[in-house]
C-alpha positions in Angstrom: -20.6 33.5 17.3 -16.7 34.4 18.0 -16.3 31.1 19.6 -17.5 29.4 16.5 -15.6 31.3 13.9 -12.7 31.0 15.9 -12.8 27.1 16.0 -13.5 26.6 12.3 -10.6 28.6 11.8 -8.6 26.2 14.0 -6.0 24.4 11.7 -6.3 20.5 11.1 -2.9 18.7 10.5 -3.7 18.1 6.3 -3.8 14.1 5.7 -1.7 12.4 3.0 -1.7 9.5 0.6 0.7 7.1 0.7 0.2 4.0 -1.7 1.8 0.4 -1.8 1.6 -2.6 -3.9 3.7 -5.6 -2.6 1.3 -9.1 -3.5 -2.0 -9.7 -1.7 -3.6 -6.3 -0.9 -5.2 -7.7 1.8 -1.9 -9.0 4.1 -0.9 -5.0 3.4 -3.9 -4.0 4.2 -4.2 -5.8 7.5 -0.5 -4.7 8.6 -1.3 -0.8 7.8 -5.1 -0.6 9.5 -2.8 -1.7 12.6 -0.8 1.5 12.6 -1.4 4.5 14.7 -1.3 7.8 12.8 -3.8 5.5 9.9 -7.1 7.0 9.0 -7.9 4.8 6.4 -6.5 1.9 4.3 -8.4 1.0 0.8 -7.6 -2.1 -1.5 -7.7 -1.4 -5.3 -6.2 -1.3 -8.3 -3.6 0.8 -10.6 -0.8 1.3 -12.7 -2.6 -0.4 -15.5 -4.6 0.5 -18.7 -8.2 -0.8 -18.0 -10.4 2.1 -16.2 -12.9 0.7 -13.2 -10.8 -2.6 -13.4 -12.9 -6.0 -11.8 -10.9 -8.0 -9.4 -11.3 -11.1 -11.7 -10.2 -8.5 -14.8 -6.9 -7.6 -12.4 -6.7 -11.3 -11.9 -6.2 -12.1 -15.5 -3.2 -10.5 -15.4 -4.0 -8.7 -18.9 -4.9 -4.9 -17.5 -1.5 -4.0 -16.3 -2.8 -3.1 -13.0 -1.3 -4.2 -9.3 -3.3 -4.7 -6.2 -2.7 -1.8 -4.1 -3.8 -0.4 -0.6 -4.0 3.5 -0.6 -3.2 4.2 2.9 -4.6 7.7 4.0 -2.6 9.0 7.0 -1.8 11.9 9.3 2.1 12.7 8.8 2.1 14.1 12.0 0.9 11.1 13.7 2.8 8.9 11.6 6.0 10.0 8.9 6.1 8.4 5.3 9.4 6.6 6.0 7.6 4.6 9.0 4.9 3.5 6.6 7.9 2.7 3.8 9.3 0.1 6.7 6.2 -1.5 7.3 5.8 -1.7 3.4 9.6 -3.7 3.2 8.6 -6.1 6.7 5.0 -7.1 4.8 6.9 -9.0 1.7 9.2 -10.0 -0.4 10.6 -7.2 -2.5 13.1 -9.8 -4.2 10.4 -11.7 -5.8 9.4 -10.4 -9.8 5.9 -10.3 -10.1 4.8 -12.9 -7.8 4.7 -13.2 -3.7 4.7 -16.6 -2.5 1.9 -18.8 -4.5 0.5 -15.7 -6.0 2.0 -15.2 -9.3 1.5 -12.6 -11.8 2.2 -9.1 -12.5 -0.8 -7.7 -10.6 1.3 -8.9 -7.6 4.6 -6.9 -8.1 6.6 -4.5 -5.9 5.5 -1.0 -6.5 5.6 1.7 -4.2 3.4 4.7 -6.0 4.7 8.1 -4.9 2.2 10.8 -4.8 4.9 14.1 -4.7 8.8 14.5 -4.6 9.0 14.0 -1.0 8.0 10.5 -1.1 9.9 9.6 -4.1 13.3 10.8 -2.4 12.0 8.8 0.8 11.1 5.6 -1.2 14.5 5.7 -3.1 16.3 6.0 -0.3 14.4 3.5 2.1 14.9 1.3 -1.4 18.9 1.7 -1.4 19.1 0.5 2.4 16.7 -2.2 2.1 18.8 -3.6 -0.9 21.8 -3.4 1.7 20.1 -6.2 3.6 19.7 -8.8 0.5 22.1 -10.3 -1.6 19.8 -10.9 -4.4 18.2 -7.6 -6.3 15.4 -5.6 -4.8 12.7 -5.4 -7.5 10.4 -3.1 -6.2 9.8 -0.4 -8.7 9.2 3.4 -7.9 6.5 4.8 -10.0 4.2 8.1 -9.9 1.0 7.8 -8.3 -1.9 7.4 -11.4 -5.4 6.7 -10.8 -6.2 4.3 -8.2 -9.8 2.4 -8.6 -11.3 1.3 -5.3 -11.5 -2.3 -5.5 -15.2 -4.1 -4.8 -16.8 -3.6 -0.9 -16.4 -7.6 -0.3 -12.5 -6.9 -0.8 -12.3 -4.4 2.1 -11.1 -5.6 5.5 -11.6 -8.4 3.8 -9.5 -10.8 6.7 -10.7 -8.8 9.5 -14.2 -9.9 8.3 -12.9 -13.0 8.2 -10.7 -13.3 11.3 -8.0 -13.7 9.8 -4.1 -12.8 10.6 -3.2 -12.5 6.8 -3.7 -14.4 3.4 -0.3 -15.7 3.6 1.1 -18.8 5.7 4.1 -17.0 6.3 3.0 -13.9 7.8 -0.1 -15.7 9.2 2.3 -17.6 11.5 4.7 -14.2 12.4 1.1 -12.4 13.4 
């Protein structure tokens, strides 16, 4: 009976949230599930208006929401900033609402920050990513809101596939 009590007493490192929006969820999605330190990776939707958004709602580009991957993760395995840097490799954070051939607002640059310490992370990692670029970065930094799961068929949706990414581009650098 001691043994047990004693191991549910036994701390587990806490997990946190981290969540991204930077074009096709599923190239981001793809690039975190790689990562050790990553429990989980889901694709959704937020930073709109329209509650339990439907891809093909998202994709109308009328509910104000981006596609996003909410990347659950153990800090100890794994710090923010190293999850910021894969974030900046995986696209474009010059392009305005669009990456590559996908164009509309539900594919901008966001990084969502779920507490201080991630916003002064992402602000900084922003500042020494626009260092590298001569034209502006445009990623925005916004608080984290309500994130909807996006449909089952959209989840690991290339590694059902066998695919490297949705993107020429990355597909080729994979």
């Amino acid at each position: 009976m001691h043994l047990l009590l004693a191991l549910s007493l036994v701390a587990t490192a806490p997990l946190d949230t981290a969540s991204f929006a930077g074009g096709c969820f599923w190239s981001m999605e793809r690039a975190f599930d790689q990562v050790a330190g990553v429990v989980s990776v889901t694709v959704g939707y937020t930073g709109g208006r329209t509650p339990h958004p439907t891809y093909e709602q998202v994709c109308s580009d009328t509910t104000g929401h981006a596609e996003v991957v909410q990347v659950t993760y153990d800090p100890e395995q794994v710090p923010y900033e190293q999850l910021l840097t894969i974030f900046w490799l995986e696209h474009d954070p010059t392009q305005l609402n669009r990456q590559g051939p996908d164009v509309g607002s539900q594919y901008r640059s966001v990084i969502f920050v779920h507490d201080e310490e991630q916003r002064a992370a992402a602000e900084a990692s922003r500042e020494a990513v626009q260092a590298r670029f001569t034209r502006p970065v445009v990623t925005q930094i916004e608080d984290a809101p309500a994130f909807w799961e996006a449909e089952d068929y959209h989840q690991q949706y290339l590694e059902k596939r066998g695919l490297a990414s949705c993107t020429p581009r990355l597909a080729a650098v994979s």
